[in-house]
Each structure stands twice: as C-alpha cells, then as structure tokens.
C-alpha positions in Angstrom: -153.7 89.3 2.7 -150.0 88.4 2.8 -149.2 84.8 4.4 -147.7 84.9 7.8 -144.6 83.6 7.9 -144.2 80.6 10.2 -141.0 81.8 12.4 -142.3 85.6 12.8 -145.8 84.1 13.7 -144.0 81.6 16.3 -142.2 84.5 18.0 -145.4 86.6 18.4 -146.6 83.8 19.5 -143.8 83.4 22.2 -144.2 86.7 23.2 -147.7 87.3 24.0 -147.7 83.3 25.9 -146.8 84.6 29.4 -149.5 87.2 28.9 -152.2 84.4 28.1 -151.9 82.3 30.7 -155.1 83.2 32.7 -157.1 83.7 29.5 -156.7 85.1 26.4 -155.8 88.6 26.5 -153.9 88.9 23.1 -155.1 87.4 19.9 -152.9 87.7 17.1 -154.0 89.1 13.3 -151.0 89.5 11.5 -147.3 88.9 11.5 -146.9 92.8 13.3 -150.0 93.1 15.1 -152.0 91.8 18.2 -155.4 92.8 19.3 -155.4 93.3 23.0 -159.0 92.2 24.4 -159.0 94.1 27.6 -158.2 97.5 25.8 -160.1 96.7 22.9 -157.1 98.1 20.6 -154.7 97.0 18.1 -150.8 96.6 19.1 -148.1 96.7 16.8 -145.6 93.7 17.9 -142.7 93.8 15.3 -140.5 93.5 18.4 -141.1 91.9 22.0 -141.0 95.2 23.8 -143.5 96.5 22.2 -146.2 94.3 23.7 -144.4 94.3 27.1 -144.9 98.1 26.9 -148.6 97.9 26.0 -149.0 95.4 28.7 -147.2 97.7 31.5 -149.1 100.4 30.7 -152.0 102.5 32.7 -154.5 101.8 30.4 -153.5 98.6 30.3 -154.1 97.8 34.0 -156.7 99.8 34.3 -158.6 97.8 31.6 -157.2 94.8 33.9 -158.9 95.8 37.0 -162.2 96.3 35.5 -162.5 92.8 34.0 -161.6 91.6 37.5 -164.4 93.4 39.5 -166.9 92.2 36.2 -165.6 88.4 37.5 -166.4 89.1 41.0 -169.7 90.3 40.1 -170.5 87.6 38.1 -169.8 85.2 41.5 -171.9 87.1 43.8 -174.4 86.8 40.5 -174.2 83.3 40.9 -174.7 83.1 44.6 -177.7 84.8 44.9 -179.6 82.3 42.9 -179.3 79.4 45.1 -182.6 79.2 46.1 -184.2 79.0 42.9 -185.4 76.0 41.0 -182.2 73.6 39.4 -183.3 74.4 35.8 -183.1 78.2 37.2 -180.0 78.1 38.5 -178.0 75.7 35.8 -179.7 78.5 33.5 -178.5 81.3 35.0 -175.2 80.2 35.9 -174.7 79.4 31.9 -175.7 82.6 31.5 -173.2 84.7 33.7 -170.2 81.8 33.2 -167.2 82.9 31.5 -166.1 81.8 28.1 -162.7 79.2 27.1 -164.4 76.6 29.3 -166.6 74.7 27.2 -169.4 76.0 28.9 -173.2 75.7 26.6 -174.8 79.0 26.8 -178.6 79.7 26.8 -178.7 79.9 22.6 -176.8 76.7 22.1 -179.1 75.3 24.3 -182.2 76.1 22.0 -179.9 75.1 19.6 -179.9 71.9 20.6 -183.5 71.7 21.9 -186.2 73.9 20.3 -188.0 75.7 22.7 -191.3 74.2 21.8 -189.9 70.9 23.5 -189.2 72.8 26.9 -191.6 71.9 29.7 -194.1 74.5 31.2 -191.4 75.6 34.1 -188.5 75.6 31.8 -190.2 78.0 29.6 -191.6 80.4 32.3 -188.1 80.4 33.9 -186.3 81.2 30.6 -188.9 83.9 30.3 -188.4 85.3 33.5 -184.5 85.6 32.5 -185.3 86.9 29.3 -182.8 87.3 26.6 -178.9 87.1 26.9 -176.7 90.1 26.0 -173.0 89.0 26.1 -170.4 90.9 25.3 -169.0 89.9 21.9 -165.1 90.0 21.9 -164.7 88.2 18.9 -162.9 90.6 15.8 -163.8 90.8 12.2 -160.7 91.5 10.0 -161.6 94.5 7.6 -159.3 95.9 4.7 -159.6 99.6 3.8 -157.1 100.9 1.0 -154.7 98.4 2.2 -154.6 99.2 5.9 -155.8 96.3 8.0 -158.1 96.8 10.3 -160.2 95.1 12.8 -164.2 95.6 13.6 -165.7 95.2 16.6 -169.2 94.2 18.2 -170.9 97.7 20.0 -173.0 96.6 23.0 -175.3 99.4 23.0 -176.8 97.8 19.8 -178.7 95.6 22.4 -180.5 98.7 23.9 -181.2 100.3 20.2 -182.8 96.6 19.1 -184.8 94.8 21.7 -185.1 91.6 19.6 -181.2 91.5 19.1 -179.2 88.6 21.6 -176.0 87.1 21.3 -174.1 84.0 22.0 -171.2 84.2 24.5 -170.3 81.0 23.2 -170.7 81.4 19.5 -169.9 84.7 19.3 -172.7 85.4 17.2 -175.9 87.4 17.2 -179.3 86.1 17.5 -182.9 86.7 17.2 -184.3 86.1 20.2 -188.3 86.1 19.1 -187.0 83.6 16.1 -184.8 82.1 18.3 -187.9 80.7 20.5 -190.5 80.4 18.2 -189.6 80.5 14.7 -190.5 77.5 12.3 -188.7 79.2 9.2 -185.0 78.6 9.1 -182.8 81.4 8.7 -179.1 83.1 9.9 -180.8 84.5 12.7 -182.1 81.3 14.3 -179.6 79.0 13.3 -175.8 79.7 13.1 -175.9 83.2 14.0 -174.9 86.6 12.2 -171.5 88.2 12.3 -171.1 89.9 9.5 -170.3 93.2 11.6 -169.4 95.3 8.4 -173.1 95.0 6.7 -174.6 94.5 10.4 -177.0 97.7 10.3 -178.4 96.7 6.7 -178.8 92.7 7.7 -180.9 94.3 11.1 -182.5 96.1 8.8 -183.8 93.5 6.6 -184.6 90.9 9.2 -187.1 93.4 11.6 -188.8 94.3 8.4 -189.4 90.5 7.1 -192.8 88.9 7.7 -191.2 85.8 9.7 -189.9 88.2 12.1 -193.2 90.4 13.1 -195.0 87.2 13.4 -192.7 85.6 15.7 -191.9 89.0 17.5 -196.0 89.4 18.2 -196.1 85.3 19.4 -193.5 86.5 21.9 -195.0 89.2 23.2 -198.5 87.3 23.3 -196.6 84.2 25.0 -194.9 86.8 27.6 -198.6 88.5 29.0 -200.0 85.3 28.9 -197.5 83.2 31.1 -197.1 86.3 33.8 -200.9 86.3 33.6 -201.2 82.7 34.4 -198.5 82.7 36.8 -200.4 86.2 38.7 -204.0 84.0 38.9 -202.3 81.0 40.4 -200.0 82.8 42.8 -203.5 84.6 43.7 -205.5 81.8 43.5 -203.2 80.0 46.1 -203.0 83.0 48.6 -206.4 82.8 48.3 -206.6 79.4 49.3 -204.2 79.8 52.0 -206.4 82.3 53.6 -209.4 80.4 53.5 -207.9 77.5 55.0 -206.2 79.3 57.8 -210.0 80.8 58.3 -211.5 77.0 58.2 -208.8 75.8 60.9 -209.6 78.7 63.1 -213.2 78.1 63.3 -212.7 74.3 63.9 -211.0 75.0 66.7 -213.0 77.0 67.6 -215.9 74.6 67.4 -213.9 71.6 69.1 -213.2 73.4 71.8 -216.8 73.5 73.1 -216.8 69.4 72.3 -213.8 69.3 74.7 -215.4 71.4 77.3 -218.3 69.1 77.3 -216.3 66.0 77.7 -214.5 67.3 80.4 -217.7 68.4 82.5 -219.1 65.1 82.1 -215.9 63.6 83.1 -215.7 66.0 86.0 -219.5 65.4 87.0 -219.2 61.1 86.5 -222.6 61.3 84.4 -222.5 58.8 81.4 -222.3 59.9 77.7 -224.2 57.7 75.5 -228.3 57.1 76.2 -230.3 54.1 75.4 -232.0 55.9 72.7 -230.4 58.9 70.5 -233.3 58.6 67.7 -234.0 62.2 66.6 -237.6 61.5 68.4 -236.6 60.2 71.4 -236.9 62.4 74.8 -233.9 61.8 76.5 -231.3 61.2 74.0 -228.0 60.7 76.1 -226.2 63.1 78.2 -223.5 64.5 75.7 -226.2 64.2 72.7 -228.8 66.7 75.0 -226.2 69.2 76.5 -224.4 70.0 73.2 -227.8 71.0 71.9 -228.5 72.7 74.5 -225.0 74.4 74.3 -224.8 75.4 70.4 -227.5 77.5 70.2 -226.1 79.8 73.1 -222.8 79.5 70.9 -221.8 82.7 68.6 -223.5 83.1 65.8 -220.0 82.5 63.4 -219.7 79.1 65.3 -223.6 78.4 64.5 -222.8 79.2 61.0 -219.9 77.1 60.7 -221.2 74.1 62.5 -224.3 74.6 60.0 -221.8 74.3 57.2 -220.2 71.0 58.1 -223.1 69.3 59.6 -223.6 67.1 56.9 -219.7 66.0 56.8 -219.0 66.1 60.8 -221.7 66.3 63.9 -219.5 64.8 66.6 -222.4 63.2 67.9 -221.0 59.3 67.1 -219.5 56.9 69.6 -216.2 56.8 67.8 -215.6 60.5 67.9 -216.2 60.8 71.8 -213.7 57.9 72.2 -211.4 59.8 70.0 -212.0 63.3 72.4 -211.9 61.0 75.7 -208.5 59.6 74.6 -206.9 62.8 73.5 -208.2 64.6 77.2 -206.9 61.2 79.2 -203.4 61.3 76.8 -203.0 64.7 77.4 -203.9 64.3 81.2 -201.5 61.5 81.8 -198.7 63.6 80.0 -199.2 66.3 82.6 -198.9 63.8 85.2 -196.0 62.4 84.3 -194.0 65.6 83.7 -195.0 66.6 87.5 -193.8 63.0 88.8 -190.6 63.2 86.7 -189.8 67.0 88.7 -190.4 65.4 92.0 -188.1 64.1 94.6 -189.8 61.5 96.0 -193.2 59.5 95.4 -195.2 56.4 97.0 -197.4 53.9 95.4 -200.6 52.3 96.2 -201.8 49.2 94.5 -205.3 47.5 94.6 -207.2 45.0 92.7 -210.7 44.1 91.9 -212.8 42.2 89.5 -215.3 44.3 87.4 -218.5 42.8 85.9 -216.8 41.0 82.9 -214.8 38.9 85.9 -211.3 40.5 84.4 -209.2 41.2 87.4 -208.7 45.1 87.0 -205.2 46.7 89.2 -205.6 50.1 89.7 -202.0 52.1 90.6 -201.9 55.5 92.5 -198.8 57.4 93.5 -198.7 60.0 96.1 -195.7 62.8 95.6 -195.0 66.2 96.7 -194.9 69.4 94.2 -192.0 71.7 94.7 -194.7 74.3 96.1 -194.7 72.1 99.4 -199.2 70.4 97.9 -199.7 66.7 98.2 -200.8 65.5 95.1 -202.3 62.1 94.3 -202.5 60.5 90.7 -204.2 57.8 89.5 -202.5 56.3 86.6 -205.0 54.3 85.5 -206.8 50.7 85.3 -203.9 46.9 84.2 -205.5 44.1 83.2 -203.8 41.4 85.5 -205.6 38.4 84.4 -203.9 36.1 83.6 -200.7 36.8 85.8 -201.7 36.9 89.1 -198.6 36.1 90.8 -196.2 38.6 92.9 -193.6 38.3 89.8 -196.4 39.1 87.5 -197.5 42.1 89.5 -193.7 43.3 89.9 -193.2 42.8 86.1 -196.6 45.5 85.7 -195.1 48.0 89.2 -191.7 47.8 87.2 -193.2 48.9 83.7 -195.1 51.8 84.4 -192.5 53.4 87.2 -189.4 52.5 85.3 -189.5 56.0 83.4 -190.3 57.9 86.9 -186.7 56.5 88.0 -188.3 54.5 90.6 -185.0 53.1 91.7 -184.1 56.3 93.4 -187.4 58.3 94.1 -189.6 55.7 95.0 -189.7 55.7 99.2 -193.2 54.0 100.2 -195.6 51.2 98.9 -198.9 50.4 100.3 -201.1 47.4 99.7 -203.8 45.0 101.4 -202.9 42.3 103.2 -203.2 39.9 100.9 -199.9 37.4 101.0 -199.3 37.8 97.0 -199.1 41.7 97.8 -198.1 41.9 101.2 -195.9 38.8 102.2 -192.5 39.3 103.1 -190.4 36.8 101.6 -191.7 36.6 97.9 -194.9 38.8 97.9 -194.8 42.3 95.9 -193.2 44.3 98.3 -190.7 41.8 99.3 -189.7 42.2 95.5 -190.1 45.6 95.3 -187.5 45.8 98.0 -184.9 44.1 96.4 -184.4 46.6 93.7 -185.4 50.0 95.9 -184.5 48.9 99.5 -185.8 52.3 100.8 -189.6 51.6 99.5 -190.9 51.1 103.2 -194.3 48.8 102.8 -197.5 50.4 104.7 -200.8 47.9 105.5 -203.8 50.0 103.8 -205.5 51.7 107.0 -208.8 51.1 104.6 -208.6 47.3 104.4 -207.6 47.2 108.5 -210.3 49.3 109.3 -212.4 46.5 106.8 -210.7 43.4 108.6 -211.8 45.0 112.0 -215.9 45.5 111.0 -216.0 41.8 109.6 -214.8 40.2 112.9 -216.8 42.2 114.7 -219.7 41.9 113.1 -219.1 37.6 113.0 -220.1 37.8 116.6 -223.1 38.8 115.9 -225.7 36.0 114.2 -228.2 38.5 112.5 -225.2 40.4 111.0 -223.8 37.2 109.7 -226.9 36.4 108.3 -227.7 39.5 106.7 -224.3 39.2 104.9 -224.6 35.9 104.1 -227.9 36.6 102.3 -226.6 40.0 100.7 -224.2 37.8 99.4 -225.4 35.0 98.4 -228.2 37.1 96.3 -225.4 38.1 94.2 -223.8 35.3 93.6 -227.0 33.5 92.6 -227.9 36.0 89.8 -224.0 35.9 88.2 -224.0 32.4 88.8 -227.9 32.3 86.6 -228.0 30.7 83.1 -228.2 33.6 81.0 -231.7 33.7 78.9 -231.9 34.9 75.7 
C-alpha cells in the first residue's frame, strides 16, 4: 500500500473532525477513503463534499437514530440492575458500557485475573451473565487485485458458535470455555483472534483441538453443578423458612395458655410457687398443678409440641413466671397509661404502709373518667419511700410518675390521710402539690376519718382498750423476738 501523504491525510482529517465529535463515526483507511461506522460502508473522500453528502444522507440518519435508541437501551439496561449484588452490577454495567472510555470489559478482566482466583459469588454471578457478544466495529484492511477493501466482523457468527465471545474493548474474539478454564496458552485465551480473513478455518481448528473439548465439557459440568447448588440452597432455605414460621406459630400457641394461667391466678389472688414442687410431692404449687391439669385437655398438636421441647423449655421455673408476670404487669400498665393520657381530668390518692421487711411501701391510685362517661380507677403500682420520708421526697416520687400524664393541667383532686407530712397545709404534700397545679383540691380519706372516729370511741371503753392493747402488743413482741436459727 501507497504511503499517505501527510497534507491530504491532514485535510481528511479536517474534514471528517466536526463529524467525530461525539464519537468516532469516520475512521479513515486511505488518502481517498473513510469508513463510516454507523453505515458500515466505505466513503470515497477525495473532496470535502463528498463526506458531507454521505453524512446528510437518509441512510445516514437513519443509521444515526438506531445507534441512539441502542444507547438508550443500554441505560434502562443498566438501571434495572440496581438491586443486585456490587460485583453484579460493576459486571454488568462493564458489560453494556460503551467503548472510547477506557472502560475494562468482562474478558480484560479474566485477563487480568484468571477465573480460578474469582471467589464462589463472583463466579456464579459471571455464570449467570454468561458470555459477552459485543459488536465488533473494528476493520481489517484487505487487498484483492489491487482494490482496497475493508472486512468486517458478522454478529450472527455468535449464534452459529456458542463457544465464540468477543471483547468490546479489544476488539478481539475469544473463547469463552478457554477463556475461564483453560490452563494451555493460546490466541484464543490470551490476546484474542482477528484475523477476519482466515476466521472460519482458525474456528475451525480451534473447536476441533483437544484443549478446547476438554475445557468446553469443564464448562458445561461447572454450569449444572453451580445452578444445582444454587437450586438445593435456595430450597433448602425456603425450607427452613417454613419450618420456622411453623415452630413460631406453635409457641405461640403454647405460651398463650402460660399467659392465661398467670392471669387467672392473678385475677383469683392464689399464690404461684408451693413449698414443695418435687415430682412426688402432692400438692406441688398452684401454677405447677393447674398447667398439668390444663395440657392434657390442650390439642393434641400443642401436646406434641410441648412434648418436643420439654427437655429445652417446661416453663415451670421461678424465673420464667417472673418473666410472664412482668410482660402481663408491662403490658397492663401500658394500657393504663394510654387511657390516662386520652383523659381530661384525673385525681390521685396516695397511702403508705410498712410491709413485713419494715420497707415503707407508697402505693398511688388515680381516679379519671373514660370518654364513654365509666369511672375508672388505676393502681399504678407499689414506691419504695424509705429512705425519704419527707413531703419534698414524696412530691419528688407524685411529680415522677404523673409528669408524663401532664399533671400540670389535668390533675384536679388529691386525697391523703391526715398525716401532717401528707396533709399539712403550709409544707405537707398537698400544700406542694398546690404550688405547681393550684386547681388539685386536697380531700381527707373518708376511710381514715371513719378509722379516727372507731378509735376514740372505742378509748372510752376499758375492755376495748385492753383488747387492743393486747392485740397489739402480741405483735410487736414476736417482730420484736430474737430470731432463732
């Protein structure tokens, strides 16, 4: 082939500039023809009009506006892998990218890394792709009886060879099977065959050698086996799935009869635990004898699942009644407190006493009216107020609990003994109460009036005293004991 002169290949070059500004459309061969890569044809560009012509013409733009829609296929392409796995996706995306951007396709990749390197995942995921079939645009100048010709790459050769893949980058073919698991070196699995003018005889020769079969039977082995794998452990975890679903449905099943127990003890004030719960011993305890007497009248799939766990979970131990006794009281008090917080208004009530441990034990009610007309009243539960006895120290505990319940605004009543700490109206509790909710109106308990009445009448009489006196003295004398051992 003649050189190319330097000023006619500067001009051509000139010329086809404006046209390559987006990408490459013309690629020159010789000093009088261009190759036009949307067309796919030769152009003759001895003079500028010439490719101005080709470029303005209908085949021209039609050629255009196909390679446009390809692009915008290729972007919804790469949308609609955005939930898959980043290997997956960088994969892909190198896969359906468009060339002149540097951009390493899937071969250059095993290129660079062999695929035996590739963790698990990366190799079912490139196997799930499978092999790339670009689009070849790169020529190969041919001379026939000195007419120059180009040749180029026909796609359908993909279809006709299944083992055939290309490089969008390279712009060469590949093996694919040799590509991913051949250990011999050869064009096929290393640079990459273009020689498009002996192309059929060089297919020819490589599906017939020995490397090739043996590779191309790996593949197909390495294939079955990886959607085999992958088809046991997807069923192998629906599998799972179901059966744990099925467990959790019969445990709750089976804790809903240990709730119903708790709860009719509770109801009934009967005491769980008995002095003796030995398998041999005839009254074993209150929840320990009426959930044996309640499983056996239970179905006969809660039998059988209670007979299955037995050995890992019986219910029957102090902790795990604790555990269902908290969970009923935390649930209870929730309930409570979401009726108190839709109220309008609420009283309080506030008592103490000592229990048999001599810890000072206040107990807090609070009265309030549903918005279906019912008076309701709560009690929210036992404070340890030992070691603050003092009207600042009760107001501290009154303030804790109501200060969620808004008690500056709902609260309208309180109600104690008449006990000067509770009761006293310059620094008892409900004098302090009344500083921060002035409309809190302080109520004497009828109970302990009705109480102060029956003790000074019953003073007047001797025998009555007496009789008290005794009743308790008799209990002071037994707390007041040394205790034996």
């Amino acid at each position: 082939m003649p050189k190319i002169p330097n000023l006619k290949l500067a001009s051509i070059r000139k010329w086809i500039e404006p046209y390559n500004i987006s990408g490459e459309v013309f690629k020159i061969l010789n000093n009088t023809t261009v190759f036009c890569q949307n067309c796919q044809k030769s152009v003759t560009a001895e003079k500028k009009f010439q490719i101005d012509q080709h470029a303005k013409s209908f085949l021209h733009e039609k050629c255009l506006k196909k390679s446009s829609s390809k692009q915008t296929f290729v972007h919804e392409a790469s949308t609609s892998i955005e939930n898959q796995s980043q290997f997956f996706k960088e994969l892909c995306n190198t896969l359906i990218s468009s060339g002149g951007f540097g951009v390493t396709d899937v071969v250059v990749m095993l290129l660079e890394t062999p695929f035996r390197r590739w963790n698990s995942d990366s190799k079912n995921d490139l196997l799930k792709i499978g092999k790339p079939i670009p689009i070849l645009s790169a020529l190969a100048p041919d001379k026939k009886l000195s007419k120059v010709f180009c040749r180029s790459f026909n796609p359908n050769l993909y279809q006709q060879h299944f083992w055939l893949c290309g490089s969008h980058y390279i712009q060469k073919l590949f093996c694919w099977p040799c590509l991913l698991l051949g250990k011999m070196k050869s064009v096929w699995n290393t640079v990459g065959y273009y020689d498009l003018k002996n192309l059929s005889r060089g297919i020819q020769i490589h599906q017939t050698s020995k490397e090739h079969i043996h590779n191309h039977l790996g593949l197909e082995n390495l294939e079955k086996n990886c959607f085999t794998i992958l088809n046991v452990v997807n069923e192998h975890g629906n599998l799972f799935k179901k059966k744990y679903n099925e467990n959790v449905r019969l445990n709750r099943l089976f804790m809903e009869h240990f709730f119903d127990l708790v709860l009719f003890l509770g109801k009934q004030e009967l005491a769980f635990r008995g002095h003796d719960e030995s398998s041999d011993s005839l009254n074993k305890g209150n929840f320990r004898e009426l959930f044996e007497m309640h499983i056996i009248r239970c179905s006969q799939e809660i039998q059988n699942h209670y007979n299955s766990i037995k050995n890992i979970f019986t219910g029957m131990s102090k902790s795990i009644q604790n555990d269902l006794i908290s969970c009923i009281s935390e649930f209870l008090i929730n309930q409570i407190k979401n009726e108190i917080k839709q109220c309008k208004f609420y009283s309080i009530q506030i008592d103490d006493t000592t229990d048999i441990s001599q810890k000072t034990q206040c107990s807090i009610i609070i009265r309030y009216v549903t918005d279906k007309s019912e008076l309701i009243e709560r009690f929210l539960g036992f404070h340890n107020v030992g070691e603050d006895r003092t009207a600042q120290g009760l107001f501290n505990l009154v303030n804790s609990v109501l200060h969620e319940f808004d008690i500056e605004n709902k609260l309208v009543g309180q109600c104690y003994d008449g006990a000067c700490v509770m009761s006293g109206h310059l620094t008892g509790l409900q004098a302090r109460v009344k500083e921060v909710v002035p409309n809190a109106l302080f109520t004497h308990c009828l109970a302990h009036r009705l109480n102060l009445v029956l003790q000074h009448g019953c003073s007047i009489n001797a025998k009555c005293r007496i009789f008290f006196a005794n009743l308790t003295g008799i209990a002071a004398y037994f707390h007041n004991s040394t205790s034996r051992y």
